[in-house]
C-alpha positions in Angstrom: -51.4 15.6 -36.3 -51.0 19.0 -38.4 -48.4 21.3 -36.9 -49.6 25.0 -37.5 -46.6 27.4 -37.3 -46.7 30.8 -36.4 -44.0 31.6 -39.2 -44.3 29.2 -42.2 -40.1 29.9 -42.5 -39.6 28.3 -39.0 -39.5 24.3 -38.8 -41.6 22.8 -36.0 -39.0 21.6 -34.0 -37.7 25.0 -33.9 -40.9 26.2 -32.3 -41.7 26.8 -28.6 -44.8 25.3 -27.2 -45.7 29.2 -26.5 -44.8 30.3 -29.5 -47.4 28.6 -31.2 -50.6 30.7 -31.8 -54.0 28.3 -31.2 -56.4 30.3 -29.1 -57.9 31.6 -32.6 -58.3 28.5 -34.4 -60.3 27.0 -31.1 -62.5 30.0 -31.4 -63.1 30.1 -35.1 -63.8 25.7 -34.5 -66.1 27.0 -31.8 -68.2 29.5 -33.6 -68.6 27.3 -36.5 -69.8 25.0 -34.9 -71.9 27.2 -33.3 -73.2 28.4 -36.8 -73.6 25.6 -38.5 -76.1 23.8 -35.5 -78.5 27.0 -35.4 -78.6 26.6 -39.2 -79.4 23.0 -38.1 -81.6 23.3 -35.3 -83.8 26.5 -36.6 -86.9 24.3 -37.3 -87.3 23.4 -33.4 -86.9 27.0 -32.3 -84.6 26.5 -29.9 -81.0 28.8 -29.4 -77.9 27.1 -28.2 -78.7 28.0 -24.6 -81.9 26.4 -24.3 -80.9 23.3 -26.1 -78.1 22.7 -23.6 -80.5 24.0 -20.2 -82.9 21.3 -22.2 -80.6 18.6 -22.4 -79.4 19.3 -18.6 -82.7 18.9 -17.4 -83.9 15.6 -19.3 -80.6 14.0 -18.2 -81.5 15.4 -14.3 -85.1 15.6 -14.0 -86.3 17.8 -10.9 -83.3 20.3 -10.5 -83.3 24.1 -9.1 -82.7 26.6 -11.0 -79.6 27.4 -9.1 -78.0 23.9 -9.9 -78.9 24.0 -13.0 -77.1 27.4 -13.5 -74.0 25.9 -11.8 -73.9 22.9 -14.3 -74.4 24.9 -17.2 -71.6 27.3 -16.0 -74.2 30.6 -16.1 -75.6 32.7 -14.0 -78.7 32.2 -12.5 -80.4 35.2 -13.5 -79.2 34.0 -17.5 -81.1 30.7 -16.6 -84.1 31.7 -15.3 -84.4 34.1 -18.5 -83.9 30.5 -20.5 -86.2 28.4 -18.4 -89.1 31.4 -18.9 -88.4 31.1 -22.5 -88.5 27.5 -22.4 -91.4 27.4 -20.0 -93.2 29.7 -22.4 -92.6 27.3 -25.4 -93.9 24.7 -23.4 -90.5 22.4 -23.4 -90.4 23.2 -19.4 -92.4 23.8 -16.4 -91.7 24.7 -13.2 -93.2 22.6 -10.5 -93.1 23.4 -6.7 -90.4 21.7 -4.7 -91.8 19.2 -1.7 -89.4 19.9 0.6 -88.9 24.1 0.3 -92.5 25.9 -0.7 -90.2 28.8 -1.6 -88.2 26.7 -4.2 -89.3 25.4 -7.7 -88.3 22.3 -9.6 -87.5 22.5 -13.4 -88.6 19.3 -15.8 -88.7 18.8 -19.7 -92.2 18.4 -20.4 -93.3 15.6 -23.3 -93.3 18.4 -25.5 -89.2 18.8 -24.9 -89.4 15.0 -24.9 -90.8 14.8 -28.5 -87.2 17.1 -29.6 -84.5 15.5 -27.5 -83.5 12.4 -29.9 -83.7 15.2 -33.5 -81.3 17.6 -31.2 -79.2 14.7 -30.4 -79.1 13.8 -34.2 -78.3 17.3 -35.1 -75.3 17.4 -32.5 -73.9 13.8 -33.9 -74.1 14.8 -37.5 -72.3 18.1 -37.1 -70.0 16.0 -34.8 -69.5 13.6 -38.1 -69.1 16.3 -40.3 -66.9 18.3 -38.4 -64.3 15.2 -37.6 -64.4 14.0 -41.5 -61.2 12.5 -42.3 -59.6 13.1 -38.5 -58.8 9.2 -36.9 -60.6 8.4 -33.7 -56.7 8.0 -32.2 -56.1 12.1 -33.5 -59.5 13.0 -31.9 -58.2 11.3 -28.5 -55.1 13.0 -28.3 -56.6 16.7 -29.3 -59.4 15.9 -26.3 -56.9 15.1 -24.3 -54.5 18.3 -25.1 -58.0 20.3 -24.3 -58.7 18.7 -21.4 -54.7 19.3 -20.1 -55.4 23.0 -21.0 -58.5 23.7 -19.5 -57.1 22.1 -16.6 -54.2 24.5 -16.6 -56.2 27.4 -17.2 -58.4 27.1 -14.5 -55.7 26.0 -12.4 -54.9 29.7 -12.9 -58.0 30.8 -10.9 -56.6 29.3 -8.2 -56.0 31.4 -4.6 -53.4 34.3 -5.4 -50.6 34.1 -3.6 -49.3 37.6 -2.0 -46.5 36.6 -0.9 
């Protein structure tokens, strides 16, 4: 793997781990890739959001909107702004829940159906074009790192101790 020093004069084993400046090269990778699927994905009308609320609900048919919020990581009153979106597109409806009258299910409609396997194709090939020339091996080991750093920053929101 590429070592990217802070100071091209200092050698890598010279460097502290905390030295090393990365949190701008995972947000540039992130909004390209961000970029490059709109530019993909424009024909089906979709943004980013809905594609993932989308995705959410044909894996988990028959969710609230409240779960669905906590899976995506957003707030519910984001959601149900992207389920009325999708819902007026026709990729979603809303049907009532058995069990609570006051409580709706969300479910992709054969509409949202019809899109699922092209925005899964879109995903892959940016995937494949994004990892050109990077071994499966060098993938692991940077998922990995990511994983071992999100896991230590939200280790950080743990309970404050005030001692």
């Amino acid at each position: 793997m590429t070592v990217h020093p802070v100071q091209p004069k200092v050698m890598a084993d010279q460097l502290k781990v905390e030295d090393i400046s990365f949190a701008y090269l995972i947000n540039d990778v992130t909004l390209l890739f961000r970029k490059h699927f709109d530019r993909r994905a424009v024909r089906f009308g979709l943004t980013r959001a809905q594609w993932r609320a989308l995705k959410a609900l044909h894996r988990r048919p028959g969710m609230r909107q409240n779960e669905l919020a906590e899976q995506l990581d957003m707030e519910p009153i984001a959601v149900g702004r992207v389920i009325d979106r999708l819902q007026a597109a026709g990729f979603v409806e809303r049907r009532a829940d058995p069990k609570d009258r006051r409580a709706w299910r969300l479910h992709d409609t054969d509409q949202a159906r019809g899109v699922i396997d092209d925005m899964e194709d879109i995903a892959r090939g940016l995937r494949r074009d994004a990892t050109q020339g990077i071994s499966t091996d060098d993938l692991q080991t940077m998922l990995a790192v990511l994983d071992r750093m999100k896991e230590n920053l939200q280790g950080l929101d743990g309970p404050v101790d005030e001692g």
